[in-house]
C-alpha beads as a LAMMPS data file, in Angstrom:
LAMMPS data file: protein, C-alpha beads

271 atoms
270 bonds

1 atom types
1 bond types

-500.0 500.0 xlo xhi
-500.0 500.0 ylo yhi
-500.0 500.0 zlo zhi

Masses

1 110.0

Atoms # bond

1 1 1 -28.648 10.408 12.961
2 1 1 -27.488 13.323 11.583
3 1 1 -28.798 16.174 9.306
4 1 1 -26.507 17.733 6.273
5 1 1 -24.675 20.455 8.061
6 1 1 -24.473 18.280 10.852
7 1 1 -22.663 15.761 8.911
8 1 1 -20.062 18.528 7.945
9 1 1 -19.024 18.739 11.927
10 1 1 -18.621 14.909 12.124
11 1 1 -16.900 14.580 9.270
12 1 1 -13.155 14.768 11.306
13 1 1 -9.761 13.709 8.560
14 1 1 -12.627 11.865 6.223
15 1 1 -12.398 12.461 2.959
16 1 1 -8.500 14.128 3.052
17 1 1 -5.755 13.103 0.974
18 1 1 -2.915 11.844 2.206
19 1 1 -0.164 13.417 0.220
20 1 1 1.984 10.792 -2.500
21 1 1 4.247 11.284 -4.695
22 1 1 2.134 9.783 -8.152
23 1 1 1.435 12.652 -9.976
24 1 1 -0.083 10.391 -12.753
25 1 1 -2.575 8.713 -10.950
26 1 1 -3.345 12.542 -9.780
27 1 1 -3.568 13.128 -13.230
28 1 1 -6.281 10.125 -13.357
29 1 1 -7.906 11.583 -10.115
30 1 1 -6.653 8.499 -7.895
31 1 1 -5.898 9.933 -4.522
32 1 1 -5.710 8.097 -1.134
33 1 1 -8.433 9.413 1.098
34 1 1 -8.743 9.475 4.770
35 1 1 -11.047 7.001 6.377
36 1 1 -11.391 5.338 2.791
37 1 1 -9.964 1.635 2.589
38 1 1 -8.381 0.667 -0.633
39 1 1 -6.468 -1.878 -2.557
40 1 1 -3.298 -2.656 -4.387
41 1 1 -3.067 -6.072 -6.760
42 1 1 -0.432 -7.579 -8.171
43 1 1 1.647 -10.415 -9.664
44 1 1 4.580 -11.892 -6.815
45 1 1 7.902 -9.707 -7.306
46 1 1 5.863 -7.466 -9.753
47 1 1 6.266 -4.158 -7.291
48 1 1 3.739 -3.821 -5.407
49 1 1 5.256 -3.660 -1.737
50 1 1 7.096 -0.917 -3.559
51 1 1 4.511 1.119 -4.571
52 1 1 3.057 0.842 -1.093
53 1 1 6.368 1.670 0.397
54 1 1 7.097 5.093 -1.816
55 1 1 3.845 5.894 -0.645
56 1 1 4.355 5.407 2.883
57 1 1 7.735 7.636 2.879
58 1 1 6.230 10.201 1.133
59 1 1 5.713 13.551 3.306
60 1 1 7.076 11.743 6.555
61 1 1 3.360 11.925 7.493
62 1 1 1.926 9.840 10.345
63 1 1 2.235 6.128 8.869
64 1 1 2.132 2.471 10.769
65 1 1 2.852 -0.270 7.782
66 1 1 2.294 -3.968 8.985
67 1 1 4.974 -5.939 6.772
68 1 1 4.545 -9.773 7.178
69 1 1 5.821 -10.786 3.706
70 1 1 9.285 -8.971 4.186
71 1 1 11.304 -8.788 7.364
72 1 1 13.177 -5.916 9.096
73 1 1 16.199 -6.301 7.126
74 1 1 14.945 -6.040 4.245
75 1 1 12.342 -3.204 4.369
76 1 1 15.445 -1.060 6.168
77 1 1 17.413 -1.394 3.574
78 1 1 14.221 -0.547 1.024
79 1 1 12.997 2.554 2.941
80 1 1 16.804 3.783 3.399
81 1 1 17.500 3.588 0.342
82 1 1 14.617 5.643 -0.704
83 1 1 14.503 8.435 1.434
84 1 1 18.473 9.045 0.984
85 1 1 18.845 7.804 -2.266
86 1 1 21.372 5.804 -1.802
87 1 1 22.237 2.884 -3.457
88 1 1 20.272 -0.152 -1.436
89 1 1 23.064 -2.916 -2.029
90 1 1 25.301 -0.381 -0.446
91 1 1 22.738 0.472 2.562
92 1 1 22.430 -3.925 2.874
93 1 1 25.897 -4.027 3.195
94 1 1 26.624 -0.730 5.555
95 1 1 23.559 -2.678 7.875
96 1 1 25.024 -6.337 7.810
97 1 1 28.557 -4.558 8.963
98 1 1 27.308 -2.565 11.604
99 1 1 28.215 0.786 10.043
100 1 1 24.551 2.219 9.786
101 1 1 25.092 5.239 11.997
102 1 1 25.174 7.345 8.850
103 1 1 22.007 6.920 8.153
104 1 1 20.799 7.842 11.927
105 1 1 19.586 11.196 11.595
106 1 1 17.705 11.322 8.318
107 1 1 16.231 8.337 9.463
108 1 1 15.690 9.378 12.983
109 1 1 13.416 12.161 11.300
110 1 1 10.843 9.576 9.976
111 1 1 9.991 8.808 13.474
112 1 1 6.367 8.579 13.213
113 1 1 6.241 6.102 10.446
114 1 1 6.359 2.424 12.256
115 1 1 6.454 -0.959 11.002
116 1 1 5.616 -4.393 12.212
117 1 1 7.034 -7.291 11.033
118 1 1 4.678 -10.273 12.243
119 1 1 4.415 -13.151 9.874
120 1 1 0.824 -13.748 10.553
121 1 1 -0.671 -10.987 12.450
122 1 1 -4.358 -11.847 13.665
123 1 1 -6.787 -8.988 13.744
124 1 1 -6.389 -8.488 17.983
125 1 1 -2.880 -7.582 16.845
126 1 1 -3.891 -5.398 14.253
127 1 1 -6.063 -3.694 17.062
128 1 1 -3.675 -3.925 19.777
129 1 1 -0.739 -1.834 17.635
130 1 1 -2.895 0.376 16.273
131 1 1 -4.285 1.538 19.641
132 1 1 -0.402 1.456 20.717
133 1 1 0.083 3.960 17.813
134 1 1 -2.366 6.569 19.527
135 1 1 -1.290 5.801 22.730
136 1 1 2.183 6.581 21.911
137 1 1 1.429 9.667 19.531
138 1 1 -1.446 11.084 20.575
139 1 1 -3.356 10.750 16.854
140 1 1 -3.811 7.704 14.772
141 1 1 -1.871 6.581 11.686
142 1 1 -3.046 8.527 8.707
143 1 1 -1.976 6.038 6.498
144 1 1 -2.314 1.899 7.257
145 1 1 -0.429 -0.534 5.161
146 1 1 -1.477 -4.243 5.036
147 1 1 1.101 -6.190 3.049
148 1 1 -0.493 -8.309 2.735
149 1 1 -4.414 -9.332 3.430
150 1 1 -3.626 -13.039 2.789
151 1 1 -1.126 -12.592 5.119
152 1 1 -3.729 -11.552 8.401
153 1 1 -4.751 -14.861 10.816
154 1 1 -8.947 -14.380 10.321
155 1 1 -9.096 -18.222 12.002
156 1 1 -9.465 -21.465 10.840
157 1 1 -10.288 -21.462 6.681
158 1 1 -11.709 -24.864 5.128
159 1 1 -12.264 -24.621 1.307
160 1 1 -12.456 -22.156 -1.571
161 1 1 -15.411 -20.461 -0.758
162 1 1 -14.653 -19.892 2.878
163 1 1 -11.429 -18.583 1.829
164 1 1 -12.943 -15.758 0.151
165 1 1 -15.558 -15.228 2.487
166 1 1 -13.333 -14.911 4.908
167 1 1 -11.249 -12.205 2.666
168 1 1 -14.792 -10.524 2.132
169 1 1 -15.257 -10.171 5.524
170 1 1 -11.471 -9.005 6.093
171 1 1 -11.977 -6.436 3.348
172 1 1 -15.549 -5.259 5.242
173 1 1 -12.960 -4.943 8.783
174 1 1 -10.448 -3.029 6.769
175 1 1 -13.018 -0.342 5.791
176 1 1 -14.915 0.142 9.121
177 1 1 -11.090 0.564 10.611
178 1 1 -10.363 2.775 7.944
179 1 1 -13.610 5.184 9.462
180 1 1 -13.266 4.946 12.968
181 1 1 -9.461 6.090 12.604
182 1 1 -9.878 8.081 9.466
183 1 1 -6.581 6.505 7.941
184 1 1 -6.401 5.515 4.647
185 1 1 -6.020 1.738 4.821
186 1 1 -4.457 0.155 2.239
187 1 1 -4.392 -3.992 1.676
188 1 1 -2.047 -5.477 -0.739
189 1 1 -3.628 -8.758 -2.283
190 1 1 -2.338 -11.380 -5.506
191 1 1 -4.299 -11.751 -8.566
192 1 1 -5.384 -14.445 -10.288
193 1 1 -3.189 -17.483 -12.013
194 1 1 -3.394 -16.305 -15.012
195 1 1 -1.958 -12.523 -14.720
196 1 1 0.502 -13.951 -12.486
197 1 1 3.508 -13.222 -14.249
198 1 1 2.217 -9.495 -14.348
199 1 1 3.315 -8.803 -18.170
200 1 1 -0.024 -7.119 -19.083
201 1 1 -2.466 -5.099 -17.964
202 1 1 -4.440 -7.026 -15.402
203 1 1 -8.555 -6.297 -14.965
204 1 1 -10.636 -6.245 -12.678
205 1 1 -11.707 -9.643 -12.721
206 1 1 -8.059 -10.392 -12.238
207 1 1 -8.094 -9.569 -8.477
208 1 1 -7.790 -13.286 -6.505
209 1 1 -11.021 -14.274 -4.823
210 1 1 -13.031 -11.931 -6.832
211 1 1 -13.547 -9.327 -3.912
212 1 1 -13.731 -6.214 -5.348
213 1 1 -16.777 -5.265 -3.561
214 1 1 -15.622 -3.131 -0.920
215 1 1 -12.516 -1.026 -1.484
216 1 1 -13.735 2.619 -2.517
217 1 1 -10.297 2.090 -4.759
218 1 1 -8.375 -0.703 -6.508
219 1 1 -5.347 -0.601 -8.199
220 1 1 -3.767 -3.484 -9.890
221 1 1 0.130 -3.480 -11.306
222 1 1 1.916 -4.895 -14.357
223 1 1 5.278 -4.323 -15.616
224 1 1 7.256 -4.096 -18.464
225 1 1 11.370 -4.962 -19.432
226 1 1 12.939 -2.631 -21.794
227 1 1 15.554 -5.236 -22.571
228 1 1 18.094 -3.825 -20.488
229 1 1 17.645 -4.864 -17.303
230 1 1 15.319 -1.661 -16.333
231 1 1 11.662 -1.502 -15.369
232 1 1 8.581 -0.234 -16.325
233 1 1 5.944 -0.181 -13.584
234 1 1 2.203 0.506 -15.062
235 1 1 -0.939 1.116 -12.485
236 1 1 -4.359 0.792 -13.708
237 1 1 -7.392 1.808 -11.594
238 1 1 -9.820 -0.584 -12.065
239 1 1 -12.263 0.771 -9.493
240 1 1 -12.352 4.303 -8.279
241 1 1 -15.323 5.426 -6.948
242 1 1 -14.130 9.290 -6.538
243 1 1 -12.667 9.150 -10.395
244 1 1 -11.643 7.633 -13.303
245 1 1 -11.428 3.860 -13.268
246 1 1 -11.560 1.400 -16.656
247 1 1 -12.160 -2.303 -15.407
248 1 1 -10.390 -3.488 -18.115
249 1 1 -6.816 -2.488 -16.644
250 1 1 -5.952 -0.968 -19.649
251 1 1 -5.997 3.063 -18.584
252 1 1 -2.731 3.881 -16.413
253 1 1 -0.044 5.638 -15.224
254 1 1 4.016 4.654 -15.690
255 1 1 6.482 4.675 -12.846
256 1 1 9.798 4.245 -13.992
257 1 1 11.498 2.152 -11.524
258 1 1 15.048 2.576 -10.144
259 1 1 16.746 -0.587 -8.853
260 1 1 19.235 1.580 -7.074
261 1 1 17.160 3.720 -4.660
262 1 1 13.915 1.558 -4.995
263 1 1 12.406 5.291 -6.316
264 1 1 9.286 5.224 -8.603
265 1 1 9.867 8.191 -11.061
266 1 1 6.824 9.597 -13.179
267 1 1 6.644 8.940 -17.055
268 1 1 4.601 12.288 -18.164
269 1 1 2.378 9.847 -20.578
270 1 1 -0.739 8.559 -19.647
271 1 1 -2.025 5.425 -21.581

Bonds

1 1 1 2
2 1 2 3
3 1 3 4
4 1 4 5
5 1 5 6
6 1 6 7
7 1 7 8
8 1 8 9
9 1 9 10
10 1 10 11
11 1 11 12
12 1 12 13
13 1 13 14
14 1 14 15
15 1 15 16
16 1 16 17
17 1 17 18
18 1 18 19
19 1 19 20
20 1 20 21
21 1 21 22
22 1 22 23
23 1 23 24
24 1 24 25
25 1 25 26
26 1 26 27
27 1 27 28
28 1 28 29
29 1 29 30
30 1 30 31
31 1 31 32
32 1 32 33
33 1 33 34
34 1 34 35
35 1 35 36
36 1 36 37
37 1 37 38
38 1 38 39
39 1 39 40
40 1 40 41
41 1 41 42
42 1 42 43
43 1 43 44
44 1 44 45
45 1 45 46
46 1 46 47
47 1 47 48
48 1 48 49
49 1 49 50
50 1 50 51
51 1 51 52
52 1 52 53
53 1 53 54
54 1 54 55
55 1 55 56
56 1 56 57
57 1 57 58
58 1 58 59
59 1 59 60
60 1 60 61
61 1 61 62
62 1 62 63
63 1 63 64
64 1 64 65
65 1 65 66
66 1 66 67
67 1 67 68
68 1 68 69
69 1 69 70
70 1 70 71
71 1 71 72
72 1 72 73
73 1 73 74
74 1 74 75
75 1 75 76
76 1 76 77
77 1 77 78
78 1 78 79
79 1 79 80
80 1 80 81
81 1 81 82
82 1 82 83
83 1 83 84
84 1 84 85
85 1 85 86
86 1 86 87
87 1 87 88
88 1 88 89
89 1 89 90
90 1 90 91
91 1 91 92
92 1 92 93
93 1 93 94
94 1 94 95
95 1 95 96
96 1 96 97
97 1 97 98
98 1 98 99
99 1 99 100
100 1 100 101
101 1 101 102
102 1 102 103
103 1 103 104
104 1 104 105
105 1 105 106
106 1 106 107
107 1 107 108
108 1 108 109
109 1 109 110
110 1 110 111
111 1 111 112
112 1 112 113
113 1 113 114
114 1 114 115
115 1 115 116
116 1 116 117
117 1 117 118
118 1 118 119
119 1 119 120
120 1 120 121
121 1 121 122
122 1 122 123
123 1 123 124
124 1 124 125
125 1 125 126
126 1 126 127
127 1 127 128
128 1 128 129
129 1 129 130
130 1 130 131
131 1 131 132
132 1 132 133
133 1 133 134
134 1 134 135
135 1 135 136
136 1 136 137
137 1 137 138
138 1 138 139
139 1 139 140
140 1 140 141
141 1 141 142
142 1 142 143
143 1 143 144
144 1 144 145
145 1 145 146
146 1 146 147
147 1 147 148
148 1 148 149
149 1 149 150
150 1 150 151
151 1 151 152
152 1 152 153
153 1 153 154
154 1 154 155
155 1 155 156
156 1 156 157
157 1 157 158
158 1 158 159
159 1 159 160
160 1 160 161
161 1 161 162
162 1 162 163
163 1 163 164
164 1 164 165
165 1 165 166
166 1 166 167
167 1 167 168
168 1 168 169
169 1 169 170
170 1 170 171
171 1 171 172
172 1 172 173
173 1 173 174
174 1 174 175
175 1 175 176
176 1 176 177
177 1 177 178
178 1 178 179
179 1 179 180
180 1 180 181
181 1 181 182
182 1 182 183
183 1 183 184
184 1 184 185
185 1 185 186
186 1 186 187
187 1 187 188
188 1 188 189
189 1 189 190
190 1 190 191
191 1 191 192
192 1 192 193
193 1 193 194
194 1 194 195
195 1 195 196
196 1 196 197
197 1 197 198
198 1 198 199
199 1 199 200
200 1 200 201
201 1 201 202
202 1 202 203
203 1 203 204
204 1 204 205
205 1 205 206
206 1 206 207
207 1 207 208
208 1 208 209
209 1 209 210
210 1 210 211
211 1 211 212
212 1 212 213
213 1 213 214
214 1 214 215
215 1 215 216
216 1 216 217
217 1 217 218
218 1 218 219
219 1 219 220
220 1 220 221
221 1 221 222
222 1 222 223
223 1 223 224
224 1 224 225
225 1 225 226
226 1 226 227
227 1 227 228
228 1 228 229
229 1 229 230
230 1 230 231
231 1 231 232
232 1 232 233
233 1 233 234
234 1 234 235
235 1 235 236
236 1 236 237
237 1 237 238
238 1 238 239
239 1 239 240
240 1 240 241
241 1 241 242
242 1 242 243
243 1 243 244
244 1 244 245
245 1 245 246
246 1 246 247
247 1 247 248
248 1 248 249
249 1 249 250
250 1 250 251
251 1 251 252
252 1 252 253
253 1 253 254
254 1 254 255
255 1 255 256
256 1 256 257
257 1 257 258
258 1 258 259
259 1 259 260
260 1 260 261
261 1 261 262
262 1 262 263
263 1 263 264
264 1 264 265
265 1 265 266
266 1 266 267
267 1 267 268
268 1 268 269
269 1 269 270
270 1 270 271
């Protein structure tokens, strides 16, 4: 046990914030501690590997993202495209014809941030990489991308309720990972069937399996068409226990989001 200022030695990377590059959730004090475990929900194709993928780029800080819904081809072609701006159907097409030396150096740069692209990792792999990671760099990720928690082996799952028992329990391993390596981890997750099509602001209550228990943060994504062909991505924080969070879904930022470069861009206005 430990007394106050005792507590203040011990305390190591917890509580630090990984730098990102959404000044409006700033603006609604979100920010992506150290040792905190959070999550991102979201209808399918709605943006949220996105989102988790700006944020992993950002800063070329220390990063290890586990990527079993997308393979390497296409998270290359994603991250590429957004740290050099280029134009990602170009990037595809420079990778499928073997011309992707031009993209070696800046690339070469990011050499820290890892990804694994297991289809269904179990949680010994999960351990096993992540001790690789120190191993090989001599410090632990600072941030830890999940994408997504449905996606992670946790054995042999029967019904309903032992399918959310056994994300529960997931979630509880995600946050005790999250303090003994003092990275932010952050699990991607779906929502329920009836915010599926993400068109409007999804609650709380829209998360699937109801387990908003224990993430310190939870931020859930809709998006909106302006009718010619361009998108509007909105994030809501409908739990944030170090700021402002409305359950309801309906406080959040605006991302505008550019097909070309897969960049999120800030809209000033906050709903």
């Amino acid at each position: 046990m430990y007394s106050l200022m005792q507590s203040v030695d011990i305390r190591g990377a917890a509580g630090e914030p990984i730098p990102h590059p959404f000044s409006g959730l700033s603006r609604l004090e979100v920010e992506f501690l150290r040792g905190t475990f959070s999550m991102v929900a979201a209808g399918p194709g709605t943006g949220k590997s996105l989102f988790a993928l700006n944020l992993a780029l950002h800063g070329n800080k220390p990063a290890l993202y586990f990527s079993a819904d997308s393979g390497a081809a296409t998270q290359l072609s994603r991250a590429t495209a957004i740290i050099t701006g280029a134009d990602v159907k170009q990037v595809k097409r420079r990778l499928l014809e073997d011309e992707f030396g031009e993209y070696a150096e800046v690339l070469g740069k990011r050499w820290w941030v890892r990804f694994v692209y297991e289809a269904r990792p179990t949680l010994a792999d999960l351990e096993t990489t992540i001790a690789a990671y120190f191993e090989v760099f001599g410090c632990y990720p600072h941030l830890i991308v999940i994408d997504n928690i449905t996606n992670v082996d946790v054995g042999g799952i029967g019904d309903a309720e032992s399918f959310t028992f056994s994300l529960e329990g997931l979630c509880e391993y995600l946050a005790e990972m999250a303090r003994e390596t003092m990275a932010h981890v952050l699990a991607l997750h779906h929502v329920t069937g009836e915010h599926s099509d993400g068109t409007s602001p999804i609650p709380l209550s829209g998360v699937k399996g109801k387990i908003g228990r224990v993430p310190s943060l939870i931020l859930t994504i809709h998006k909106e068409l302006d009718g010619m062909d361009g998108r509007v991505l909105h994030v809501s924080p409908v739990k944030n226990r170090e700021g402002i969070a409305d359950a309801s879904g309906q406080t959040f930022s605006s991302y505008d989001f550019n097909e070309s470069n897969m960049r999120l861009v800030d809209i000033v206005d906050t709903f």
